[in-house]
Backbone as a ProteinNet text record, in pm:
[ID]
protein_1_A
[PRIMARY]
XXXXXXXXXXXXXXXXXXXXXXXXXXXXXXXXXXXXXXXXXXXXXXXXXXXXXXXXXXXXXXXXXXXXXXXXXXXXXXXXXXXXXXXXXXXXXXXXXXXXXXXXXXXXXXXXXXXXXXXXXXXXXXX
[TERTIARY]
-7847.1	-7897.9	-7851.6	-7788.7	-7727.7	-7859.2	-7844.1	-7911.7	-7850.2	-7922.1	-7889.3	-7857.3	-7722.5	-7726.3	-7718.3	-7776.9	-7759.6	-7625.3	-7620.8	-7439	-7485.8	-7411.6	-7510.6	-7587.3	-7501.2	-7535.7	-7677.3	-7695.5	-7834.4	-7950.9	-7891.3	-8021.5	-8034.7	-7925.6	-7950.5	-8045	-8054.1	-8143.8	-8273.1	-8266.1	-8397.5	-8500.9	-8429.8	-8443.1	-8535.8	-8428.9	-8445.9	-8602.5	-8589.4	-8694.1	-8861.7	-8836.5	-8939.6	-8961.5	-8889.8	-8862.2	-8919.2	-8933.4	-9015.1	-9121.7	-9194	-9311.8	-9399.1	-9312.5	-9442.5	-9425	-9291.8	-9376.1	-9470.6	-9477.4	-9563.4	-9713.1	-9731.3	-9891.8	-9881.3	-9795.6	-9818	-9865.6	-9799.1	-9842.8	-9938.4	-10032.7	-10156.4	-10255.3	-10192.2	-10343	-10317.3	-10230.1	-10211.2	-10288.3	-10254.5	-10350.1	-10463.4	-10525.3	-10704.1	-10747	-10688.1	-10684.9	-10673.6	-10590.2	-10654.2	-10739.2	-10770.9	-10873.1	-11015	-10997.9	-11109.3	-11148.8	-11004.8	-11023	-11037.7	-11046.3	-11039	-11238.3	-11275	-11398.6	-11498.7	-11473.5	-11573.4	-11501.3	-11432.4	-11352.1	-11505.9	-11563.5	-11679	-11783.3	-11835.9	-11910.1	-11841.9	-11699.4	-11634.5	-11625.8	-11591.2	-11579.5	-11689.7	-11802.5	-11924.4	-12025.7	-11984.1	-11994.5	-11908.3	-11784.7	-11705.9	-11750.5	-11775.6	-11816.1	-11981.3	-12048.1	-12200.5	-12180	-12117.7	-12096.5	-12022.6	-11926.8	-11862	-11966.3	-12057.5	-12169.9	-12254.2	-12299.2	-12407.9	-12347.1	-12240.3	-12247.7	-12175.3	-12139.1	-12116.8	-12277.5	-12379.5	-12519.4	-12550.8	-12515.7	-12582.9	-12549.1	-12416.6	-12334	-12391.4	-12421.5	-12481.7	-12651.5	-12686.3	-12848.4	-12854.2	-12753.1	-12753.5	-12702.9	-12611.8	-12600.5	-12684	-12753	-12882.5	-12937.5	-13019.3	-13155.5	-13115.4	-12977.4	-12907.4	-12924	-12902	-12859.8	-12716.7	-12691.1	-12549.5	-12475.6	-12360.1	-12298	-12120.1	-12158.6	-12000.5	-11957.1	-11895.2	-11829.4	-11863.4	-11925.8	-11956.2	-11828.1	-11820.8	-11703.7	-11768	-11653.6	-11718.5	-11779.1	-11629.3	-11573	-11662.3	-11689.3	-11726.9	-11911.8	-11940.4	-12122.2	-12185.2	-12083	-12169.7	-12046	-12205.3	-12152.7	-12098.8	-12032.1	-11953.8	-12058.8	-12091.8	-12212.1	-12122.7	-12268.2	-12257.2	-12219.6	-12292.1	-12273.9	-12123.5	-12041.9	-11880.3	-11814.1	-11845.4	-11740.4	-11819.3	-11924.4	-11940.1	-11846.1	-11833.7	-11773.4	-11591.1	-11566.3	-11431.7	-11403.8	-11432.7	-11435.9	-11398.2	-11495.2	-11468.6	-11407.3	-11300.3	-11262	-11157.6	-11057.2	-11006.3	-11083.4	-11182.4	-11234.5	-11314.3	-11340.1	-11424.7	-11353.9	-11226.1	-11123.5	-11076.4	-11058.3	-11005.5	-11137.6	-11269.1	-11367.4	-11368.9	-11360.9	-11376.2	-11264.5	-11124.4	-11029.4	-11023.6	-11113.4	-11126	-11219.9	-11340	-11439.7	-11344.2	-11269.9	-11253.1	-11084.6	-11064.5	-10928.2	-10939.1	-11014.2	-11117.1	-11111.1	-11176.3	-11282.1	-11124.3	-11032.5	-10916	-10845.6	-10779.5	-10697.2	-10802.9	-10921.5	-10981	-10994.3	-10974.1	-11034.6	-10863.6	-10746.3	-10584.6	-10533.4	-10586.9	-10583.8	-10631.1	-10788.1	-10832.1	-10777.4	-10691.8	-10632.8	-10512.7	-10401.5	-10259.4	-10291	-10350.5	-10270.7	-10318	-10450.2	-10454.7	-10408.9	-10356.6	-10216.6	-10139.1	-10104.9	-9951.9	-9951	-10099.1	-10121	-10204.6	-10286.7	-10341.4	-10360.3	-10472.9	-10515.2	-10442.9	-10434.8	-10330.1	-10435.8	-10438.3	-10500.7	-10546.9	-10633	-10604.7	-10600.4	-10515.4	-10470.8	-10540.8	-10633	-10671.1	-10593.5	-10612.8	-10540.6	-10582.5
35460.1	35361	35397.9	35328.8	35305.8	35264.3	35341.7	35338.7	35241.5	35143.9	35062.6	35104	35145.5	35151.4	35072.7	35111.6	34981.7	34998.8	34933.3	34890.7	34916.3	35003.9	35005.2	34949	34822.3	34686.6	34643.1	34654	34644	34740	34888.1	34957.8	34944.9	34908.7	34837.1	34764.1	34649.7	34521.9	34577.5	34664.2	34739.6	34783.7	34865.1	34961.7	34849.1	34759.6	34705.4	34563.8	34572.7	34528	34581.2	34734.6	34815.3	34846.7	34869.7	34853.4	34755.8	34614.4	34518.3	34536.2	34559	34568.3	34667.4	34745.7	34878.5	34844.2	34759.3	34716.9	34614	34566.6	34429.6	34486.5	34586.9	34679.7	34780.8	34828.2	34848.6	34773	34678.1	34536.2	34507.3	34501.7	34447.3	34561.7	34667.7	34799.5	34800.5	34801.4	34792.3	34680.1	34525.7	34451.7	34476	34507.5	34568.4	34633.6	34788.6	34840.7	34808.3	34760.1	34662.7	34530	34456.6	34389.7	34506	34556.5	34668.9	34732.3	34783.7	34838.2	34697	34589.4	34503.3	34443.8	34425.2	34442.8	34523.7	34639.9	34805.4	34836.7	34802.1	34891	34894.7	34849.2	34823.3	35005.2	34997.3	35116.4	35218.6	35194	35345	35373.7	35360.8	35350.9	35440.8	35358.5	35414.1	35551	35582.9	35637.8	35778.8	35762.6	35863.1	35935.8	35858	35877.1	35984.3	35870.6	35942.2	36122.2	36108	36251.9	36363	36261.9	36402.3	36445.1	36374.6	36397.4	36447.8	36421.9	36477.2	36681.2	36660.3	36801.8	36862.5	36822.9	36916.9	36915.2	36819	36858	36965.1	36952.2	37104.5	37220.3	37205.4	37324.8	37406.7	37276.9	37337.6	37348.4	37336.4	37359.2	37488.1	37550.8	37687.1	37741.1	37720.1	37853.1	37854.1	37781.7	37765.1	37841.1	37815.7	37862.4	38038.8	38073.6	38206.5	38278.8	38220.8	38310.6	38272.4	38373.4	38389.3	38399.9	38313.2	38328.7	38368.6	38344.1	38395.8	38559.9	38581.5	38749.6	38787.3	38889.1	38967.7	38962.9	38940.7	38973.3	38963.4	39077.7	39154.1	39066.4	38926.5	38884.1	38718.7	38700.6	38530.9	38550.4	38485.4	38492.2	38377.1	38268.9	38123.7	38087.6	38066.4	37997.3	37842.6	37809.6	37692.8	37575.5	37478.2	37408.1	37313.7	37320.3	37219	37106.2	37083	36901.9	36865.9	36973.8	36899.2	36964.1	37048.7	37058.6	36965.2	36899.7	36782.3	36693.4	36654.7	36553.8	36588.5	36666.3	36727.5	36692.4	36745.1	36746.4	36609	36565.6	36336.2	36322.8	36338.7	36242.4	36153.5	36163	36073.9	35926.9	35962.8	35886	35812.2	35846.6	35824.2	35683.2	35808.1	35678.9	35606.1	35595.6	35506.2	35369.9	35376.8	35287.7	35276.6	35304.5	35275.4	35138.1	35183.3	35103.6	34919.5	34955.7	34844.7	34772.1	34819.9	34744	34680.6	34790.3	34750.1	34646.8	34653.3	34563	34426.9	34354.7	34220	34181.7	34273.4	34242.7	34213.2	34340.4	34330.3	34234.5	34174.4	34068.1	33937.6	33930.2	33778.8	33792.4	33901.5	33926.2	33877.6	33953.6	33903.5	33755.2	33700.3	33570.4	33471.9	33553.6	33431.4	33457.5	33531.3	33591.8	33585.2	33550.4	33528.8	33421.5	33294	33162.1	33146.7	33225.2	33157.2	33299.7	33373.3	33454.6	33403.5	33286.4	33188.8	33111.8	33048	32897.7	32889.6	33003.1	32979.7	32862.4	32826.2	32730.5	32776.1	32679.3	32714.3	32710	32800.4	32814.4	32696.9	32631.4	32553.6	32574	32570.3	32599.5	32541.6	32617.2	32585.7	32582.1	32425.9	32383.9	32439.3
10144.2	10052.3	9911.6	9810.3	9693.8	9608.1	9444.7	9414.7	9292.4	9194.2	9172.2	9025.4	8941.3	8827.7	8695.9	8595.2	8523.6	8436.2	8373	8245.6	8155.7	8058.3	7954.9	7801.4	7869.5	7798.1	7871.2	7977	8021	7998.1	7933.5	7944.2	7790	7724.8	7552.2	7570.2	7687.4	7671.3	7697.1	7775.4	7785.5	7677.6	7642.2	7528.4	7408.3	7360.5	7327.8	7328.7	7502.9	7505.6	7487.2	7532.9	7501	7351.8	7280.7	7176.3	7096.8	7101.3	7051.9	7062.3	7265.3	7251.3	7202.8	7180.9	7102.6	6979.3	6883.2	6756.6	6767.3	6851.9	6839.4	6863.8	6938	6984.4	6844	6791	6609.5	6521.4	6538.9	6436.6	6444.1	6552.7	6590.5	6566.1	6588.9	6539.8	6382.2	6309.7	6217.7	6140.2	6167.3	6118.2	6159.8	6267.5	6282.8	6161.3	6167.1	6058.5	5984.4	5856.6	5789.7	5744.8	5829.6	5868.3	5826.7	5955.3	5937.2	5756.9	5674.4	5563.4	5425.5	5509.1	5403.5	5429.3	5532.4	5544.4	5485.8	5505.3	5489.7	5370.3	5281.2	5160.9	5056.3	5054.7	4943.5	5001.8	5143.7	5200.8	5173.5	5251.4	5248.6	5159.3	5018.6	4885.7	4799.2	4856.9	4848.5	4895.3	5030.7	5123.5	5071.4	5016.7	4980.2	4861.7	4736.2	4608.6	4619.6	4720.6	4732	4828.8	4913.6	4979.9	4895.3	4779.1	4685.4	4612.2	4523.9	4446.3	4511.7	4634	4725	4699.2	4765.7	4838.4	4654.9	4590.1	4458.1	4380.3	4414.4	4309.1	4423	4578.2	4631.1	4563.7	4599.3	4538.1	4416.9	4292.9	4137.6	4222.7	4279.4	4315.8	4360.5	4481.8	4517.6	4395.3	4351.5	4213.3	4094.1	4083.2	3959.1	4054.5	4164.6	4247.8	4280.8	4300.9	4328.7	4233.6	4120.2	4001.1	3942.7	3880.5	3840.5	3937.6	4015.5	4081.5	4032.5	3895.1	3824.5	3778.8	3833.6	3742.4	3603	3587.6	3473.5	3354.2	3306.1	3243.6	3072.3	3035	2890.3	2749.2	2748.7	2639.4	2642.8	2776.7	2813.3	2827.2	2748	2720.9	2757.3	2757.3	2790.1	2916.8	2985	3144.9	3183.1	3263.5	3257.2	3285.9	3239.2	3218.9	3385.1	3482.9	3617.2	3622.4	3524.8	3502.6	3498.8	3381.3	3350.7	3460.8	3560.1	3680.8	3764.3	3810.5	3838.3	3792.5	3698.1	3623.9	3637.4	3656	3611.2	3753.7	3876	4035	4027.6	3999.4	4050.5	3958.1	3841.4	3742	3804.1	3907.3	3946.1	4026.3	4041.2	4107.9	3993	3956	3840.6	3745	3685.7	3653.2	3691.5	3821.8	3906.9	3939.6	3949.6	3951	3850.3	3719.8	3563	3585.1	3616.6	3612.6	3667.8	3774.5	3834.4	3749.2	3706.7	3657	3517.7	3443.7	3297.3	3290.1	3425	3399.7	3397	3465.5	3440.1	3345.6	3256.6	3115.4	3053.8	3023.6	2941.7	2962.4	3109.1	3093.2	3049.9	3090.3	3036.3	2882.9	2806.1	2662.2	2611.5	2674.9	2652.4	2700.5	2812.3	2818.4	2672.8	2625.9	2528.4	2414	2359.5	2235.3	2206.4	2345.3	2318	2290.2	2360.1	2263.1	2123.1	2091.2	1949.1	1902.6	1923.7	1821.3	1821	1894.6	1913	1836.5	1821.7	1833	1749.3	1669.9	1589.7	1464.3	1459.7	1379	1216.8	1117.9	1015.7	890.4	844.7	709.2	603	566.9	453.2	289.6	211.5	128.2	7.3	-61.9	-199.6	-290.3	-359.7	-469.2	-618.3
[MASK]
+++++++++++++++++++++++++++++++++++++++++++++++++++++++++++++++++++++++++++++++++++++++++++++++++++++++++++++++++++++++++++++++

């Protein structure tokens, strides 16, 4: 019994055909996934921000409640205040939600201000 080989213009067509269908089962988890991240982007968002703050106020809670958890050292007398490595930790995030809220405000404030810098009304002239 002969076993049946293919040409290899046929195992191109193959290839090819397998080839489509696993982008097409990409394409489709792919749009889920986003589907999915266009749904939940508001929680996860949220969800992310609250667990960085969560577990860095632990963090400053065990080293207040510990003590001094920093190195002795001769020359340095004042300790690094919690709050601004709080703050320092999230600043990308930070700026990055600042960004969203304040880009709104700026283009509607540049919308109402280019035309009458253009178009401005014209002075009237005392005689």
């Amino acid at each position: 019994m002969s076993t049946y080989k293919l040409t290899p213009l046929e195992e191109l067509r193959l290839e090819k055909k397998r080839l489509r269908e696993e982008r097409g089962i990409a394409s489709q988890r792919l749009s889920y996934q986003l589907q999915y991240l266009n749904d939940n982007w508001g929680t996860m968002l949220t969800k992310g921000i609250s667990s960085s703050v969560k577990a860095k106020l632990a963090e400053t809670i065990d080293n207040l409640s510990s003590g001094s958890s920093y190195s002795v050292t001769p020359f340095i007398t004042k300790r690094a205040n919690p709050w601004l490595n709080l703050i320092m930790s999230n600043l990308p995030l930070i700026g990055s939600l600042s960004w969203k809220v304040a880009r709104p405000t700026l283009i509607a404030f540049a919308i109402r201000k280019i035309p009458s810098l253009l178009f401005g009304k014209k002075r009237k002239r005392i005689k």
